[in-house]
C-alpha positions as CSV (number, residue, x, y, z in Angstrom):
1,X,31.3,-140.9,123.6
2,X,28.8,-139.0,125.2
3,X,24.7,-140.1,125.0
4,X,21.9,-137.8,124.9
5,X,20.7,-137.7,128.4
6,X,24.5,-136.5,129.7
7,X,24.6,-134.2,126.6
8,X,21.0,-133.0,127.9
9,X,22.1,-132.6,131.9
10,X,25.5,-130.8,131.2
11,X,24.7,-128.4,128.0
12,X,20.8,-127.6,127.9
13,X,20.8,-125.7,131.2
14,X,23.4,-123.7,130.0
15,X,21.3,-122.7,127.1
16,X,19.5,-119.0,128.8
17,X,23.0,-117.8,129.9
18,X,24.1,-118.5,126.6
19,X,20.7,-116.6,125.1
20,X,21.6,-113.5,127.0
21,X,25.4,-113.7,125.9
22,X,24.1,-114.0,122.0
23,X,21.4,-111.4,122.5
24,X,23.8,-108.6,123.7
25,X,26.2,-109.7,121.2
26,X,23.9,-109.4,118.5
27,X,20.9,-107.5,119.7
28,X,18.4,-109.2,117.9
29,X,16.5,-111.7,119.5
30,X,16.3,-114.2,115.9
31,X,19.8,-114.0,115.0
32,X,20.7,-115.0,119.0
33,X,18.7,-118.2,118.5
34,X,20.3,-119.0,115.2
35,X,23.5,-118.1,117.0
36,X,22.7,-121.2,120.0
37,X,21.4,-123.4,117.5
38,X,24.3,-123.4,115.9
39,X,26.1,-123.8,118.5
40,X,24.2,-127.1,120.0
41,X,24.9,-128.4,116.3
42,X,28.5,-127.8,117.0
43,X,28.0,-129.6,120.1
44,X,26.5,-132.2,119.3
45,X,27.9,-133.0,116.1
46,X,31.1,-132.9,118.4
47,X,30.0,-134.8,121.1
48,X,32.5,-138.1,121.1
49,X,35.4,-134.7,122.3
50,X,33.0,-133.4,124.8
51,X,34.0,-135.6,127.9
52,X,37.4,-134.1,127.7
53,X,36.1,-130.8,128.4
54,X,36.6,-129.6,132.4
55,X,34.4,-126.1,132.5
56,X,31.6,-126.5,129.6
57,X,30.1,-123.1,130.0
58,X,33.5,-121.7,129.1
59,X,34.0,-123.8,126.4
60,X,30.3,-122.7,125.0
61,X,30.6,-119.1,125.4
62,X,34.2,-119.2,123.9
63,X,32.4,-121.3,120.4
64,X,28.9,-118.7,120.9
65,X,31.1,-115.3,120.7
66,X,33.1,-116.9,118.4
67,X,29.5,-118.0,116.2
68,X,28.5,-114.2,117.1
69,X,31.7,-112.9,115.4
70,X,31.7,-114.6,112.6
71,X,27.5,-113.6,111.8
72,X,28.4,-110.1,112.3
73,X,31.3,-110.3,110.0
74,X,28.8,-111.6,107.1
75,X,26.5,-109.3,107.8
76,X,29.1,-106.4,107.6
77,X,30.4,-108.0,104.7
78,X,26.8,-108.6,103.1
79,X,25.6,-105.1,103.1
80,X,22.3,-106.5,101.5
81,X,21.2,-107.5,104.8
82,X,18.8,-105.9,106.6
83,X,19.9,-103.0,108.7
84,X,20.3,-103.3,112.6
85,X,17.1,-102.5,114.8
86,X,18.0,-99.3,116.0
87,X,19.2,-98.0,112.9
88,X,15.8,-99.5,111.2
89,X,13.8,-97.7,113.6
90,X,14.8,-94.4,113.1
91,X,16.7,-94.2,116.2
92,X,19.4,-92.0,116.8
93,X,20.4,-93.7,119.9
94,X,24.1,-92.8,119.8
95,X,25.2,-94.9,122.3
96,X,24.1,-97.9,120.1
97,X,25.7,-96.9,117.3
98,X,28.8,-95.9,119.2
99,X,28.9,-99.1,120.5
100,X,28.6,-101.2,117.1
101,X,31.5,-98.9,115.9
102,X,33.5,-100.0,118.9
103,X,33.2,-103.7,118.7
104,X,33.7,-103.3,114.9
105,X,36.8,-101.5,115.5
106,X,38.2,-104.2,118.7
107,X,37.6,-107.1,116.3
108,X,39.3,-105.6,113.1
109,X,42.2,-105.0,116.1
110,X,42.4,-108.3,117.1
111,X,42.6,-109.5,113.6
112,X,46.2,-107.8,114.3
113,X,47.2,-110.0,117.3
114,X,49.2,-112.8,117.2
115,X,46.8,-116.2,117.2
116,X,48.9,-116.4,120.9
117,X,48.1,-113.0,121.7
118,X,44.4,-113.6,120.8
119,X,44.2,-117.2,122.7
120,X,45.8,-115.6,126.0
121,X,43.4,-112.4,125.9
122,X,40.1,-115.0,124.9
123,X,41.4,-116.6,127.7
124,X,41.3,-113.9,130.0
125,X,38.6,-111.6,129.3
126,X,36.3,-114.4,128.3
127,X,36.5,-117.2,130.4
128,X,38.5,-115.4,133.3
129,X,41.2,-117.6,133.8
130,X,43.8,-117.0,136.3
131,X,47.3,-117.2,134.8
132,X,47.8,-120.5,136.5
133,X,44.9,-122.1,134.8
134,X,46.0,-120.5,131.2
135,X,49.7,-121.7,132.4
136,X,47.8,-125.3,132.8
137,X,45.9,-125.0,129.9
138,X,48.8,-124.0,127.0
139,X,51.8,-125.3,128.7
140,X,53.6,-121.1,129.0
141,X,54.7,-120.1,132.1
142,X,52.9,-116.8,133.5
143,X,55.5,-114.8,132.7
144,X,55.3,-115.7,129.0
145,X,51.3,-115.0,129.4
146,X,51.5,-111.9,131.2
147,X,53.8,-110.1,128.2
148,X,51.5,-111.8,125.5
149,X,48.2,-110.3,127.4
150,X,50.1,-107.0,127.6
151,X,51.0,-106.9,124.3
152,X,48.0,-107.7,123.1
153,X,46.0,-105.2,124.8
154,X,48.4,-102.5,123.8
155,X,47.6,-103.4,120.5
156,X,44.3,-103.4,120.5
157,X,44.3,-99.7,122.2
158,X,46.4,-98.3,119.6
159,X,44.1,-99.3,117.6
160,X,41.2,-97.9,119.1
């Protein structure tokens, strides 16, 4: 079981790298800290499986973009919510909205993959694994990861 001073040395510096990755996920400063405080509730309410875990900033910003998705689901779905920043403002940034669309559209595509196809691409694009460590991680050979990446992302671009 981990104690609070090991929990406080490996996960709290963490904490403004995982701020940034929230804030551009969400692009509003409260909801990325109510994003990381949920996630250091996660943590430490899960703290007796964190010695187990070899590269903690992956395993954080996999469980944060996964916290992010899951906000901006219910806000999507709860159309009572206030309206996004830029859209509040009166801005016609295009690029903003553009990009909002986008992501809306990538996750709505990888509610198509496989729950392989999305592990292997998580995998990939956000913690950067090599195939080696994905082959170490989920017992496939790289063969078997490289067609499930590639199908995957040719999913997700007919999509878009």
């Amino acid at each position: 079981m981990m104690d609070g001073r090991k929990f406080i040395a490996d996960y709290m510096p963490l904490r403004e790298a995982l701020y940034r990755i929230a804030y551009h996920i969400l692009e509003s400063e409260a909801d990325a800290e109510d994003a990381l405080q949920d996630l250091y509730v996660k943590l430490w309410n899960s703290r007796d499986a964190l010695d187990g875990i070899g590269n903690p900033k992956g395993y954080c910003i996999v469980l944060l973009k996964n916290i992010c998705i899951d906000r901006l689901r219910r806000k999507e779905n709860g159309r009572s919510e206030s309206l996004p920043e830029t859209l509040a403002s009166g801005d016609d940034s295009s690029a903003g909205i553009e990009g909002k669309e986008t992501l809306s559209r990538v996750l709505r595509a990888m509610d198509g993959l496989s729950a392989s196809q999305r592990e292997v691409l998580r995998m990939k694009a956000v913690e950067g694994l090599s195939y080696e460590e994905m082959a170490e991680r989920t017992g496939m050979n790289n063969l078997t990861l490289r067609v499930l990446l590639s199908q995957a992302r040719k999913k997700i671009r007919k999509e878009l």
